[in-house]
C-alpha positions as protocol buffer text, in pm:
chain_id: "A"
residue {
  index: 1
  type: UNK
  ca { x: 2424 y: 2631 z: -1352 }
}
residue {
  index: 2
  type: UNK
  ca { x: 2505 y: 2341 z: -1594 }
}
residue {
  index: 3
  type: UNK
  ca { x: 2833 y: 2282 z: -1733 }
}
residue {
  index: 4
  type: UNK
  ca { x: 2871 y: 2295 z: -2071 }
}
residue {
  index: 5
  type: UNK
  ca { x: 3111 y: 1975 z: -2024 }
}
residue {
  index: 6
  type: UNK
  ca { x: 2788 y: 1837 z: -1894 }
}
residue {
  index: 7
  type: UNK
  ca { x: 2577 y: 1590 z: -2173 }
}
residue {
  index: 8
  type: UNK
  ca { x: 2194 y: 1772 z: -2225 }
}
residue {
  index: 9
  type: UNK
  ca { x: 1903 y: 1737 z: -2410 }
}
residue {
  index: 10
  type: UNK
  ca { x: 1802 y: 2038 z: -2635 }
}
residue {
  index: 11
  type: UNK
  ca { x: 1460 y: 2135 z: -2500 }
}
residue {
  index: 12
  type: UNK
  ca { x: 1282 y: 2384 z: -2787 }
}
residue {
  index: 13
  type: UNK
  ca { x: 1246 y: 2662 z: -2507 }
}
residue {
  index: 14
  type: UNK
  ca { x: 1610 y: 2672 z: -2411 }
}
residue {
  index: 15
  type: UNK
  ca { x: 1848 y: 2929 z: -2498 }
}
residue {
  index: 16
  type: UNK
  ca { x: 2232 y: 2858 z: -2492 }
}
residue {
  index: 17
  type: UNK
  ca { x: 2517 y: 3086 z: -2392 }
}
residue {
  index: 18
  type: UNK
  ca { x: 2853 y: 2985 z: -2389 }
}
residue {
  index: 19
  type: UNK
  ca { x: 3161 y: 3239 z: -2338 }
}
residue {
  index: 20
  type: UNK
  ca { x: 3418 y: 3021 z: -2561 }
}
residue {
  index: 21
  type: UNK
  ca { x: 3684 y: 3209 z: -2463 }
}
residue {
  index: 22
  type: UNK
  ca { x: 3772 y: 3585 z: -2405 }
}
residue {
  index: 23
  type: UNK
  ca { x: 4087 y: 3786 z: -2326 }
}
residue {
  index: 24
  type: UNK
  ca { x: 4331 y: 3992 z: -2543 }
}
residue {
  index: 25
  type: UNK
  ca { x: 4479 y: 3706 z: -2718 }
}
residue {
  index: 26
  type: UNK
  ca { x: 4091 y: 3622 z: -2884 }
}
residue {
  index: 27
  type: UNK
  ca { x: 3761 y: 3643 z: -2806 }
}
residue {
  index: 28
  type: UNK
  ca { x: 3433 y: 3387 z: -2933 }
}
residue {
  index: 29
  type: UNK
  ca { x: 3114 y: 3304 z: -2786 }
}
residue {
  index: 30
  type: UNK
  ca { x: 2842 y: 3083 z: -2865 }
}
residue {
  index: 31
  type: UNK
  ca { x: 2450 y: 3139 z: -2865 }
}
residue {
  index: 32
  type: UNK
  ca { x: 2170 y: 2893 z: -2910 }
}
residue {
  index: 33
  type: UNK
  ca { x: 1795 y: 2940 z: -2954 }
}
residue {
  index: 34
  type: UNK
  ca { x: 1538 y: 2711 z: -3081 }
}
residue {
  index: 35
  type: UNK
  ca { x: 1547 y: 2861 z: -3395 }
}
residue {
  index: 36
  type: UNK
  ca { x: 1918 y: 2988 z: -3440 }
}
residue {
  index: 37
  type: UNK
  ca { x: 2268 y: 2927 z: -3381 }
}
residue {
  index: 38
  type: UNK
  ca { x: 2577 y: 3192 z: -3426 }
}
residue {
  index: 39
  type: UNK
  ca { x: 2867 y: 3262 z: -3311 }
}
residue {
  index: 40
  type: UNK
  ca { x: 2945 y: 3584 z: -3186 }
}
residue {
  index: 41
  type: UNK
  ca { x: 3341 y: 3719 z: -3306 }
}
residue {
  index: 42
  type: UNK
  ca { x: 3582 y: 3431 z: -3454 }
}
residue {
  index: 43
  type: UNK
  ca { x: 3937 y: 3552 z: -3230 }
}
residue {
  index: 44
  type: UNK
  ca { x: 3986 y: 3189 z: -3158 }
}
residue {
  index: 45
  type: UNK
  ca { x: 4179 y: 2966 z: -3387 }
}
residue {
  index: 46
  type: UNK
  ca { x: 3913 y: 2767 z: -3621 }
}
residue {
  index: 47
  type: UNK
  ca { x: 4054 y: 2460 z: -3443 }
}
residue {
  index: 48
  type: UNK
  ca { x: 3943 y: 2563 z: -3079 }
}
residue {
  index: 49
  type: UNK
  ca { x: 3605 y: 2645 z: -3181 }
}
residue {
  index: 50
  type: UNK
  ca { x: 3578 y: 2276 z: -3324 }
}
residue {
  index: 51
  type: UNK
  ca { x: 3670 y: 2123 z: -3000 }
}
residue {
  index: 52
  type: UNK
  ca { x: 3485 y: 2377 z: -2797 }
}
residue {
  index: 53
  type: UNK
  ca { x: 3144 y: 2282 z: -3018 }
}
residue {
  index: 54
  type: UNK
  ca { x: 3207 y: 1963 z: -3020 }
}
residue {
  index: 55
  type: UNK
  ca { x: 3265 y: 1919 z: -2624 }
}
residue {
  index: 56
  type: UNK
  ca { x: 2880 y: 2044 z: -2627 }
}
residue {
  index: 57
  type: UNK
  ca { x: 2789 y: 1793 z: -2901 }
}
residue {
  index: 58
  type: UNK
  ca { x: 2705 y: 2116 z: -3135 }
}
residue {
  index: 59
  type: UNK
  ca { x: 2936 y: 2122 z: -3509 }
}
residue {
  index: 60
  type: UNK
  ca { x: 3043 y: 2417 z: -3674 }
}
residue {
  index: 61
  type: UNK
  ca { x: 2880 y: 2356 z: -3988 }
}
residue {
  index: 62
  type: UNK
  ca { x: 2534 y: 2383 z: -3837 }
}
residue {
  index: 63
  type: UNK
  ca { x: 2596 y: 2725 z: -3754 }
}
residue {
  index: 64
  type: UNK
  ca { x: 2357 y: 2979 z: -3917 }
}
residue {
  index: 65
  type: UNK
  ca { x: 2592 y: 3271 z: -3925 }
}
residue {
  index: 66
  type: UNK
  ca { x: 2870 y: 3485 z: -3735 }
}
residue {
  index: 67
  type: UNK
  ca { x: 2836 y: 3806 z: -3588 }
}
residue {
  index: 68
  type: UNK
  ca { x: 3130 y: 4006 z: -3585 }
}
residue {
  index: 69
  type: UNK
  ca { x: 3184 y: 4307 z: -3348 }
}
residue {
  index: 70
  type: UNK
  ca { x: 3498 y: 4486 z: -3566 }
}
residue {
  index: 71
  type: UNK
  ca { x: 3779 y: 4348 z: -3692 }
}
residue {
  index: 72
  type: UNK
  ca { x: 4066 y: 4362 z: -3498 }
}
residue {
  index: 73
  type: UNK
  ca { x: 4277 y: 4019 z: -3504 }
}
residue {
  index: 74
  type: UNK
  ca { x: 4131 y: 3880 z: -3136 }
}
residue {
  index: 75
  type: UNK
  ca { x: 3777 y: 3869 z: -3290 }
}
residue {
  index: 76
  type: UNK
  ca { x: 3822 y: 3784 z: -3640 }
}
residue {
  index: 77
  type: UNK
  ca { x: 4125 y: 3497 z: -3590 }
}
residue {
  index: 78
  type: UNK
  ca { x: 3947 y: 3232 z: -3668 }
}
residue {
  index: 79
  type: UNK
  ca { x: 3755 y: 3334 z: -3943 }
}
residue {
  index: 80
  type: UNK
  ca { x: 3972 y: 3244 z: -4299 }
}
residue {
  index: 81
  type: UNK
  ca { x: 3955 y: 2835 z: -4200 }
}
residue {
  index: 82
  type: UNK
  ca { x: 3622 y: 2863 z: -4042 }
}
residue {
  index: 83
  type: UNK
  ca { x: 3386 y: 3087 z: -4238 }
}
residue {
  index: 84
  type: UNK
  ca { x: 3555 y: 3084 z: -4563 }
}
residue {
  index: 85
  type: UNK
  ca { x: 3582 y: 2733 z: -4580 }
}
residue {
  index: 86
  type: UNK
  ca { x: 3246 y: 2629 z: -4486 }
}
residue {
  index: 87
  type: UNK
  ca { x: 3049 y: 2937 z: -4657 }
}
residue {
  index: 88
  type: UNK
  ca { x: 2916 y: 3025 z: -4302 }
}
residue {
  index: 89
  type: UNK
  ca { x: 2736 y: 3371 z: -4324 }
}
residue {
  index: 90
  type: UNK
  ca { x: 2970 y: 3671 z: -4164 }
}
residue {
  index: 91
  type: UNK
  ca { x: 2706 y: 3935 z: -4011 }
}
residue {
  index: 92
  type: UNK
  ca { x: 2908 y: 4279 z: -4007 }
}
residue {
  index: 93
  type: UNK
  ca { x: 2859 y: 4626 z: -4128 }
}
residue {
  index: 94
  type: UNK
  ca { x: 3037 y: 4731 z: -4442 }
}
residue {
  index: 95
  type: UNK
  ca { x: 3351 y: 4894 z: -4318 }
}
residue {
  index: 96
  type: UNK
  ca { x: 3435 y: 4584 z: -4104 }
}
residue {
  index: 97
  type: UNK
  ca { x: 3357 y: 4373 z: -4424 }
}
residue {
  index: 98
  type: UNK
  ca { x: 3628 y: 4576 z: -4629 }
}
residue {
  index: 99
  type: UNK
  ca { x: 3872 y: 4510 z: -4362 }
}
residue {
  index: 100
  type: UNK
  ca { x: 3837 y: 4152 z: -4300 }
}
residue {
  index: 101
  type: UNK
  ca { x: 3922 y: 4098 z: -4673 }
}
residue {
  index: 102
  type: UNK
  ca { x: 4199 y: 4286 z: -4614 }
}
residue {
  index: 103
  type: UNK
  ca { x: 4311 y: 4140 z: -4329 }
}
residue {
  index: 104
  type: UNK
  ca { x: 4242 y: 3762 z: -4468 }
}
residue {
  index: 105
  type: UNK
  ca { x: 4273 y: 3821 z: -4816 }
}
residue {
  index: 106
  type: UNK
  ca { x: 3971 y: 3594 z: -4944 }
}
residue {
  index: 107
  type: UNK
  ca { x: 3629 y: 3615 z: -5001 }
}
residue {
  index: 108
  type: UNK
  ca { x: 3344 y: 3557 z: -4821 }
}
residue {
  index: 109
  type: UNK
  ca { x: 2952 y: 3518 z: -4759 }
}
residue {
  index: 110
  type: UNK
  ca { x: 2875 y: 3862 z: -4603 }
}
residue {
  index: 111
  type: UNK
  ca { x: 2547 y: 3952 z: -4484 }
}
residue {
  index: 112
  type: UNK
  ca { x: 2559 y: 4315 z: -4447 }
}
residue {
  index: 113
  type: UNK
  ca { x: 2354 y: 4551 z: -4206 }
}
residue {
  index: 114
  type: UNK
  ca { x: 2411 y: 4885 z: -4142 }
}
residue {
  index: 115
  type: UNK
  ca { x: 2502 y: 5005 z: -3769 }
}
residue {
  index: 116
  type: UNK
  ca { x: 2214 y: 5097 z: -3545 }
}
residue {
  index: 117
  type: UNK
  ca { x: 1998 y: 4914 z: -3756 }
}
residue {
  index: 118
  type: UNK
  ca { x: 1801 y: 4562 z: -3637 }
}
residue {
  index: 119
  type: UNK
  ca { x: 1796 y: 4271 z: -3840 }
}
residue {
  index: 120
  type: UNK
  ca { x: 1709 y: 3848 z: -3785 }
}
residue {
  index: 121
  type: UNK
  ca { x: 1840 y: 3498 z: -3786 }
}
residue {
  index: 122
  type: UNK
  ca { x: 1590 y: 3216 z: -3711 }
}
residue {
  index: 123
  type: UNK
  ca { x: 1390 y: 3370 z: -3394 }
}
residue {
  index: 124
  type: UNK
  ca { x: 1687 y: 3590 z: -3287 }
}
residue {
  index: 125
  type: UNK
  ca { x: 1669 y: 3928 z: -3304 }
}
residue {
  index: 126
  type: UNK
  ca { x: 2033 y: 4140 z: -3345 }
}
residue {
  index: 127
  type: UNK
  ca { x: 1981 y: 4503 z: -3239 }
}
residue {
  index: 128
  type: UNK
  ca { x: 2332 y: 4676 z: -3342 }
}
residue {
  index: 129
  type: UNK
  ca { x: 2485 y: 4992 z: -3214 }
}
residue {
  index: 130
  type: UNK
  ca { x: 2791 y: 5198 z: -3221 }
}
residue {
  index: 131
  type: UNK
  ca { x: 3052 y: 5187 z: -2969 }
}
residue {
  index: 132
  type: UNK
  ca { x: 3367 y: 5369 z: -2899 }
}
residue {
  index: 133
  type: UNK
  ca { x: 3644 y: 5182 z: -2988 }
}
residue {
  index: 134
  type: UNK
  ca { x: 3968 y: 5264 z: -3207 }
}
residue {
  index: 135
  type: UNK
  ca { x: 3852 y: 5017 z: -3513 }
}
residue {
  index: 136
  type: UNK
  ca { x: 3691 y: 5127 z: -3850 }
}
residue {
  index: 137
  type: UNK
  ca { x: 3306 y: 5107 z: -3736 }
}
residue {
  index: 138
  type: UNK
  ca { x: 3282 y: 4880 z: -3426 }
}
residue {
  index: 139
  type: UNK
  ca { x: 2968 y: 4765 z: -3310 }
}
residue {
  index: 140
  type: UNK
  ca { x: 2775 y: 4641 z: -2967 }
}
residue {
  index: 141
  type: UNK
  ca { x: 2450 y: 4417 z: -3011 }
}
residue {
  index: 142
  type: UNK
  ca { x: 2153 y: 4340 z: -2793 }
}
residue {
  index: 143
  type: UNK
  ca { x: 2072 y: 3988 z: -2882 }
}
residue {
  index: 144
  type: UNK
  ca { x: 1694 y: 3914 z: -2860 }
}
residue {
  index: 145
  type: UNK
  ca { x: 1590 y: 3565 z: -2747 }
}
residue {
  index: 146
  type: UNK
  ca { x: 1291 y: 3376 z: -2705 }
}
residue {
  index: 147
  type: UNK
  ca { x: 1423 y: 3334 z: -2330 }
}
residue {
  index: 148
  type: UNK
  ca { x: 1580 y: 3650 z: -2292 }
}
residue {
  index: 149
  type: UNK
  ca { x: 1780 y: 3976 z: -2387 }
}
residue {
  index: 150
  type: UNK
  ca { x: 2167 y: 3943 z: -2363 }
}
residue {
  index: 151
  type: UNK
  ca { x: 2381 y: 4250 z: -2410 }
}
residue {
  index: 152
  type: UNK
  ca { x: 2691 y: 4219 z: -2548 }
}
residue {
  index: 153
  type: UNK
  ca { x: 2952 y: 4483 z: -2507 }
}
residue {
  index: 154
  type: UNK
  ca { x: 3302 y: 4444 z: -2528 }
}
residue {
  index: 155
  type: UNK
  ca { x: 3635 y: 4697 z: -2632 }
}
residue {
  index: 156
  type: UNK
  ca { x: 3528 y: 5040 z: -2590 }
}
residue {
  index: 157
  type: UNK
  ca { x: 3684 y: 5349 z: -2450 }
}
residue {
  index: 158
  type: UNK
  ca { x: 3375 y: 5474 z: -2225 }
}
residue {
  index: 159
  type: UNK
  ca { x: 3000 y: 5403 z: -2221 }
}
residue {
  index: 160
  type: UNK
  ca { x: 2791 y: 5625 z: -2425 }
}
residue {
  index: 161
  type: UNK
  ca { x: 2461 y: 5694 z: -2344 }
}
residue {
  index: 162
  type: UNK
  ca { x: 2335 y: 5503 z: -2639 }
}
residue {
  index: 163
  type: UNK
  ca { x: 2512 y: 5234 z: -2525 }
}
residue {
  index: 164
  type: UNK
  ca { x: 2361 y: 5272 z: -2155 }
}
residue {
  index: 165
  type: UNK
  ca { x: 1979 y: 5311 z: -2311 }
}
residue {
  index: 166
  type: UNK
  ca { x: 2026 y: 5020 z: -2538 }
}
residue {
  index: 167
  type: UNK
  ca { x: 2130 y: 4766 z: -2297 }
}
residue {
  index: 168
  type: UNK
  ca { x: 1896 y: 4892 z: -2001 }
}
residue {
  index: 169
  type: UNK
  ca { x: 1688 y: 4569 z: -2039 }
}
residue {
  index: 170
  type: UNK
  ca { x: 1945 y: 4278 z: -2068 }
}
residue {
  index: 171
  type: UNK
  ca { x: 1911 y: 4029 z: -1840 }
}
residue {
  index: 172
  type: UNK
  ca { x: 2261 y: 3905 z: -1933 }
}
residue {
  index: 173
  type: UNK
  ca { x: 2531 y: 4106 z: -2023 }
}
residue {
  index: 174
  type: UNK
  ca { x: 2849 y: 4044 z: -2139 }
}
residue {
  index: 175
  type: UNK
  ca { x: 3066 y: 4383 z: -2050 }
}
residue {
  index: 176
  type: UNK
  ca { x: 3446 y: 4462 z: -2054 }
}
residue {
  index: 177
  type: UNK
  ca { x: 3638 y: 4442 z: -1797 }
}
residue {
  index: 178
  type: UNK
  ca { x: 3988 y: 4507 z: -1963 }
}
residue {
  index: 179
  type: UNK
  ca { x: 4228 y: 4653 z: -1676 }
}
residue {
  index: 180
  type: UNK
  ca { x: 4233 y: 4741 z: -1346 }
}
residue {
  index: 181
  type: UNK
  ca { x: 4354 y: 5113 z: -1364 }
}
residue {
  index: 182
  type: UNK
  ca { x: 4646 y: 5102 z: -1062 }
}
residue {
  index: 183
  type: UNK
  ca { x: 4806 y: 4777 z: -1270 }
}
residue {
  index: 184
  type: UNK
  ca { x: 4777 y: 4945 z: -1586 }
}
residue {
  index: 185
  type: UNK
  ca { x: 4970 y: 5248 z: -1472 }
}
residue {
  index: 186
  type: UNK
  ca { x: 5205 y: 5075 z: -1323 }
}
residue {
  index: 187
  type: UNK
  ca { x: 5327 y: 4809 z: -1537 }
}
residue {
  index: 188
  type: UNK
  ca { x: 5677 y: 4858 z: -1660 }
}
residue {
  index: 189
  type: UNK
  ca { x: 5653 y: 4663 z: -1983 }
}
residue {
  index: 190
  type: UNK
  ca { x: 5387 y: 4914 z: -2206 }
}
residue {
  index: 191
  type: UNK
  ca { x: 5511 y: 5217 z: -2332 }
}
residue {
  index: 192
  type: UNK
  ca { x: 5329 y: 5539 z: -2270 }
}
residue {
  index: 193
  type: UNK
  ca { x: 5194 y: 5557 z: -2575 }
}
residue {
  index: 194
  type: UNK
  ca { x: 5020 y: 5208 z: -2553 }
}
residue {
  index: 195
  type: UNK
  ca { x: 4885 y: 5296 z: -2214 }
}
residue {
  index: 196
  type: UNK
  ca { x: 4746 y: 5632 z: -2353 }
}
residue {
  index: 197
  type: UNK
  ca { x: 4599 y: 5403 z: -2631 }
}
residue {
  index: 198
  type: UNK
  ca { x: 4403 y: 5191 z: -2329 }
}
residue {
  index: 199
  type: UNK
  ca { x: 4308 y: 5475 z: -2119 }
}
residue {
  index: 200
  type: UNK
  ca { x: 4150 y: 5687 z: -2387 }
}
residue {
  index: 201
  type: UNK
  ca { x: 3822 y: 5740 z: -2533 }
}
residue {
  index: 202
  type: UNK
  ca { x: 3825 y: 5470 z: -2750 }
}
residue {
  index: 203
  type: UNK
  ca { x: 4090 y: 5241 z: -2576 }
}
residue {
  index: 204
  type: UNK
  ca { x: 3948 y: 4961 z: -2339 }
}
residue {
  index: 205
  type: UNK
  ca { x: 3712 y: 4974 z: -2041 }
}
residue {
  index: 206
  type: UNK
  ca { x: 3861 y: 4929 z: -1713 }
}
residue {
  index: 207
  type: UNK
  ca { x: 3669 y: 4721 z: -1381 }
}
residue {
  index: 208
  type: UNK
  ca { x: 3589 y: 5099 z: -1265 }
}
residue {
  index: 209
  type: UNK
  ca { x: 3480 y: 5209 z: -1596 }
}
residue {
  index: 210
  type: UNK
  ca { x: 3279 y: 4858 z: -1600 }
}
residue {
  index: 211
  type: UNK
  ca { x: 3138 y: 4900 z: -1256 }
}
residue {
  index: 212
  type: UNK
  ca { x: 3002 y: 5248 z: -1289 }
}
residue {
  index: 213
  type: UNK
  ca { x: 2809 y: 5095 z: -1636 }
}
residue {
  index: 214
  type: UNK
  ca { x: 2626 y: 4881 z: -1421 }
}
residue {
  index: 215
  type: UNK
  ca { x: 2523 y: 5150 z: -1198 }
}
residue {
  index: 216
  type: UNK
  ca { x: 2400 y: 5351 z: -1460 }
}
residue {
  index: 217
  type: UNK
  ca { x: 2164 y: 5046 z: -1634 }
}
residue {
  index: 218
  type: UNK
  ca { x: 2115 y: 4819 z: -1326 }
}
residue {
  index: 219
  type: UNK
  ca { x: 1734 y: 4696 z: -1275 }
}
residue {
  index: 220
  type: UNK
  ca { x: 1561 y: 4403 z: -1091 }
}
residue {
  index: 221
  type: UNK
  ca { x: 1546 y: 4125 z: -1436 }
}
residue {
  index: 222
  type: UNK
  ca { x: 1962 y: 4177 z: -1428 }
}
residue {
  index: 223
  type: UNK
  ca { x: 2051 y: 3835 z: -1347 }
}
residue {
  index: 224
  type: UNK
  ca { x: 2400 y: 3772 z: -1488 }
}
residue {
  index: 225
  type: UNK
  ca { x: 2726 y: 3945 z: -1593 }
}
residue {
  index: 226
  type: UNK
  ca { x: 3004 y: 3810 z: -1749 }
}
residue {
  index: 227
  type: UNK
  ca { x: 3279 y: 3992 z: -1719 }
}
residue {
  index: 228
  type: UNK
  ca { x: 3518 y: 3988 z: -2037 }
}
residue {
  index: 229
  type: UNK
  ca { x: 3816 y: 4094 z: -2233 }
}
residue {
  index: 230
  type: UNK
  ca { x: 4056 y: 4072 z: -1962 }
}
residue {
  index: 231
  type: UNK
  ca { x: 4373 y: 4183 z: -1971 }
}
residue {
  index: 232
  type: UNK
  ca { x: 4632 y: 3907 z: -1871 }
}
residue {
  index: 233
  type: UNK
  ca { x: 4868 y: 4100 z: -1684 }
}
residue {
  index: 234
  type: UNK
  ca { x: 4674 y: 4455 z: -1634 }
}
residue {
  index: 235
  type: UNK
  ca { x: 4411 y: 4237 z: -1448 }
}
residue {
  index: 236
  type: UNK
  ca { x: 4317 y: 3963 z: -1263 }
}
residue {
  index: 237
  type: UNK
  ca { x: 3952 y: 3764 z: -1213 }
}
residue {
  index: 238
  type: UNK
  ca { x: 3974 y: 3867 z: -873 }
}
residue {
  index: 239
  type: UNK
  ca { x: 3946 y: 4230 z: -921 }
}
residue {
  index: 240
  type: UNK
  ca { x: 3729 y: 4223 z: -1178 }
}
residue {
  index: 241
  type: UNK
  ca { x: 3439 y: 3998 z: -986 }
}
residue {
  index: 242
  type: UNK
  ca { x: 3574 y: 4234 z: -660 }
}
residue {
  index: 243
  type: UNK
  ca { x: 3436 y: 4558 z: -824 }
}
residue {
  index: 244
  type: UNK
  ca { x: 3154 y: 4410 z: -1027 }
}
residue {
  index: 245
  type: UNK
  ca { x: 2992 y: 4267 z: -711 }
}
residue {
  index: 246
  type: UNK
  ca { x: 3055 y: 4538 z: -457 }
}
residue {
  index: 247
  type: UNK
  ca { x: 2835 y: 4769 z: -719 }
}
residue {
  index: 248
  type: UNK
  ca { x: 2580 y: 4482 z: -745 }
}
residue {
  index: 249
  type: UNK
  ca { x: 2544 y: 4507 z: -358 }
}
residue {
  index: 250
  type: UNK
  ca { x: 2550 y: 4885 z: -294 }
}
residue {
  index: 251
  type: UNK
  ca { x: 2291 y: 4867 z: -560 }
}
residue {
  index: 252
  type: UNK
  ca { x: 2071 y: 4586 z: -411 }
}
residue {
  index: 253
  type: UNK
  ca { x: 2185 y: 4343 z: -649 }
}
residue {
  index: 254
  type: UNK
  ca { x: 2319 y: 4072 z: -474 }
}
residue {
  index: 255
  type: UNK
  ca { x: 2108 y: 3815 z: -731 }
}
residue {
  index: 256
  type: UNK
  ca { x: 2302 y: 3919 z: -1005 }
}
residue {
  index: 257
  type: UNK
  ca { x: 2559 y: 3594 z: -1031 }
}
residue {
  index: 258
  type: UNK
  ca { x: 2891 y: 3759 z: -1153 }
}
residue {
  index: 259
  type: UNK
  ca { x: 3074 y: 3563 z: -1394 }
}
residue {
  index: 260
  type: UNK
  ca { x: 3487 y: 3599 z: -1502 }
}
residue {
  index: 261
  type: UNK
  ca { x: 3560 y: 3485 z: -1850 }
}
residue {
  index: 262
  type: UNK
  ca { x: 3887 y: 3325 z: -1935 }
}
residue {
  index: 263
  type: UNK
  ca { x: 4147 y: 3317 z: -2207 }
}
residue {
  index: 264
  type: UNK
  ca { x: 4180 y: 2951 z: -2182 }
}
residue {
  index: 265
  type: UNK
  ca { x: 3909 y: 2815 z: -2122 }
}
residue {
  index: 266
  type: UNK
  ca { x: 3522 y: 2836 z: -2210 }
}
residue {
  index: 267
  type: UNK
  ca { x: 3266 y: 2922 z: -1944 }
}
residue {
  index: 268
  type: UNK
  ca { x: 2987 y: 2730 z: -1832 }
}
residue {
  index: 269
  type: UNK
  ca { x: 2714 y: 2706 z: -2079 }
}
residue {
  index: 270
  type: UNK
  ca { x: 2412 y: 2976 z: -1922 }
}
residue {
  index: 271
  type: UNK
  ca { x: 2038 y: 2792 z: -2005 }
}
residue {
  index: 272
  type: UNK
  ca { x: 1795 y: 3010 z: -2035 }
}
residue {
  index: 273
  type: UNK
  ca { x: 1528 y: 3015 z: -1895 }
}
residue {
  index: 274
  type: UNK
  ca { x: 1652 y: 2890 z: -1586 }
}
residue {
  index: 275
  type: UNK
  ca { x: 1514 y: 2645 z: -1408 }
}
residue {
  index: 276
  type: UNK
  ca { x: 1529 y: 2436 z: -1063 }
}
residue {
  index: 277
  type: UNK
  ca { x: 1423 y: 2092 z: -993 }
}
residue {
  index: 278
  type: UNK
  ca { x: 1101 y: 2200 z: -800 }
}
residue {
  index: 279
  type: UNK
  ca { x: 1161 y: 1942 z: -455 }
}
residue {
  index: 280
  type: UNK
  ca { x: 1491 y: 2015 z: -373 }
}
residue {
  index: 281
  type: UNK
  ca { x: 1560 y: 2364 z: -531 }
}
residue {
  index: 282
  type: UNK
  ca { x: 1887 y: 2308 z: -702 }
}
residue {
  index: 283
  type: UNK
  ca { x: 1837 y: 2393 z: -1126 }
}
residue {
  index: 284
  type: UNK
  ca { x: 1836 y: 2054 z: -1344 }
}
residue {
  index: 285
  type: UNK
  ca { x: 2057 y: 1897 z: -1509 }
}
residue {
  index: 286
  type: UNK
  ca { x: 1904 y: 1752 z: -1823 }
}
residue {
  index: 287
  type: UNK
  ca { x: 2034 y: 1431 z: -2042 }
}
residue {
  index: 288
  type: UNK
  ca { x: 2274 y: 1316 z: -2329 }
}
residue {
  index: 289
  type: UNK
  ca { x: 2134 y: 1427 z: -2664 }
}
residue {
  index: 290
  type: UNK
  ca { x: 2266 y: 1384 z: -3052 }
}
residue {
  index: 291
  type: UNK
  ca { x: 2469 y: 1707 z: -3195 }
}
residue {
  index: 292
  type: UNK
  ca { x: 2286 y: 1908 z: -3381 }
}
């Protein structure tokens, strides 16, 4: 899969997918289609998502919008120097709207949709639906592409049904994999109450929780997961891949290529569709191009 440290030139079928960073201390990611380009959350200082955009030749003020999950501080960080400052369009429902003011005490360019409803930017479609999570009305999207559908599901409690039926098709999916549960009960440094917090119904998911998601939506165009949101000392990349991918094989799914976000760094940039340099069967790498 190409780096996104790698130069490339933008080919009008590709799709681009880059986890900028996830973890409890902020989460941002990056999506690309011919027609579009958004972040999804703002948790990362407005100064790493420069440098991260930048290091793919990409500029934050050619983004068409943001797309904003709820509005606890790890996804909406970054969103007072970036968004406010450059008038970039905040997608959100209006409860998470009220908040962010709150929270960042200035205005800014909203575009509102209500929860469970579908709306577009460019050629991407952004099916929205509610997810259990202890913010004011936090959301999950399925993210519609001319290449493909990526789910995108990250701090909830449990998986609802809804949750299950709307992201049966994604052949990506970004999913929450918070805490392993043995390291959670164990630490010594969160109170109970904290722990209860996690461990409820609208706490965080844990690699268990995460694994038996995949069982219940797993089908044969599942071709990546990227597991997210991890907890830096409840967790470690290890486990999380460990569980993920020993559900992926007792469910025939050894294909799927399991992916472990980081705190610190970004991810390699997923192109979509993928493709493989047709005499020797490794994918392309394609060539420089000017930031767009």
């Amino acid at each position: 899969m190409p780096s996104s440290r790698l130069p490339y030139a933008a080919r009008v079928e590709e799709v681009r997918f880059t986890i900028l960073g996830s973890g409890s201390a902020g989460n941002a990611a990056y999506l690309e289609t011919p027609g579009a380009r958004v972040l999804i959350d703002c948790g990362l200082s407005a100064r790493r998502i420069r440098n991260a955009l930048l290091e793919m030749n990409r500029t934050p003020e050619r983004l068409d919008g943001i797309l904003i999950t709820h509005e606890h501080s790890d996804h909406v960080r970054g969103l007072k120097v970036l968004a406010a400052k450059l008038r970039i369009p905040i997608y959100c429902n209006r409860h998470t709207a009220t908040e962010i003011r709150l929270i960042h005490k200035c205005e800014f360019k909203f575009q509102l949709f209500e929860t469970g409803h579908r709306f577009e930017i460019g050629d991407l479609g952004v099916e929205t639906f509610p997810v259990p999570h202890d913010a004011i009305d936090p959301v999950g999207f399925v993210l519609h592409t001319p290449a493909a559908q990526i789910g995108f599901l990250t701090d909830l409690g449990h998986v609802t049904r809804l949750a299950a039926d709307r992201l049966r098709h994604a052949e990506v999916l970004l999913l929450e994999t918070n805490h392993d549960l043995e390291m959670l009960r164990d630490d010594p440094h969160r109170p109970p109450s904290l722990k209860q917090r996690i461990f409820s119904q609208h706490g965080h998911l844990s690699n268990e929780g995460a694994a038996d998601f995949v069982e219940r939506i797993f089908h044969d165009r599942l071709r990546h997961i990227f597991c997210a949101h991890l907890s830096s000392d409840c967790n470690e990349p290890g486990l999380a891949r460990d569980e993920i991918t020993q559900k992926l094989a007792q469910l025939g799914g050894q294909h799927v290529q399991v992916h472990v976000t980081s705190q610190k760094t970004a991810c390699e940039t997923l192109v979509l569709p993928e493709k493989k340099m047709a005499d020797s069967g490794e994918k392309s790498i394609a060539t420089p191009s000017l930031a767009l």
